[in-house]
N, C-alpha and C positions, 0 to 999 in steps of 0.2 A: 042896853040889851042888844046881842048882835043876836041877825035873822039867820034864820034855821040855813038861809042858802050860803050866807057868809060863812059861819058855820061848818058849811061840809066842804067850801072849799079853801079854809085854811088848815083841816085836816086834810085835804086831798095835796096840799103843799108839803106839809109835813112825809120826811121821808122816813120809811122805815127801818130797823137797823138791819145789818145784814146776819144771815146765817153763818155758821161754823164752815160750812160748804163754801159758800159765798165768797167767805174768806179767802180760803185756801185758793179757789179761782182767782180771786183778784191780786193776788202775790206771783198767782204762776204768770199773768197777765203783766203784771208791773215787770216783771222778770223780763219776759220779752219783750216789753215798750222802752226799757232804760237805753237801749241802742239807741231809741232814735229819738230821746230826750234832746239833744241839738236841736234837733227840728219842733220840736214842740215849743222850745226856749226862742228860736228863730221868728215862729210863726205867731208867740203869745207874750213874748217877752220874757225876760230871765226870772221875773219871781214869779210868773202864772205860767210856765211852760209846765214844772213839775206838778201842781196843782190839777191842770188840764190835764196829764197824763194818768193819774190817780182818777180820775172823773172820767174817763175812757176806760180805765182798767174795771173800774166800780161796774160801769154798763155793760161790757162784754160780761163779765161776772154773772150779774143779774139775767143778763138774757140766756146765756149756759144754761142755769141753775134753772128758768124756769122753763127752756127746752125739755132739761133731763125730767124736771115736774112732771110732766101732760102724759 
C-alpha cells in the first residue's frame, strides 16, 4: 500500500499535458532556439542538445501561458 504522501508526490512528478496554446508557444519558441541548437549540442552533447532545447522551449511555453492566465 503506498502512503497518502507518496501518493501526492508521484502525482506531483507526473507532468501535465500541454494546452493548444501551449503548443503554439512552444513551436514559436522552438523556432527561435533552433539557431542556437550548436550550442545546446555543444554544452549537452549531440543527442541531448536537441532534447534540452524542446525542454527549454516546453518552460518558456508554460510560463507565457500562465503569465497570460492571471
Amino acid at each position: 500500500m503506498v502512503s497518502c504522501k507518496l501518493k501526492s508526490f508521484i502525482e506531483y512528478l507526473n507532468e501535465r499535458k500541454l494546452t493548444k496554446t501551449e503548443l503554439k508557444y512552444r513551436e514559436k519558441y522552438v523556432k527561435k532556439l533552433k539557431s542556437k541548437l550548436k550550442d545546446f549540442e555543444r554544452r549537452y552533447g549531440k543527442e541531448d542538445g536537441k532534447s534540452v532545447m524542446y525542454a527549454v522551449a516546453t518552460k518558456m511555453a508554460k510560463k507565457k501561458y500562465d503569465k497570460e492566465d492571471k
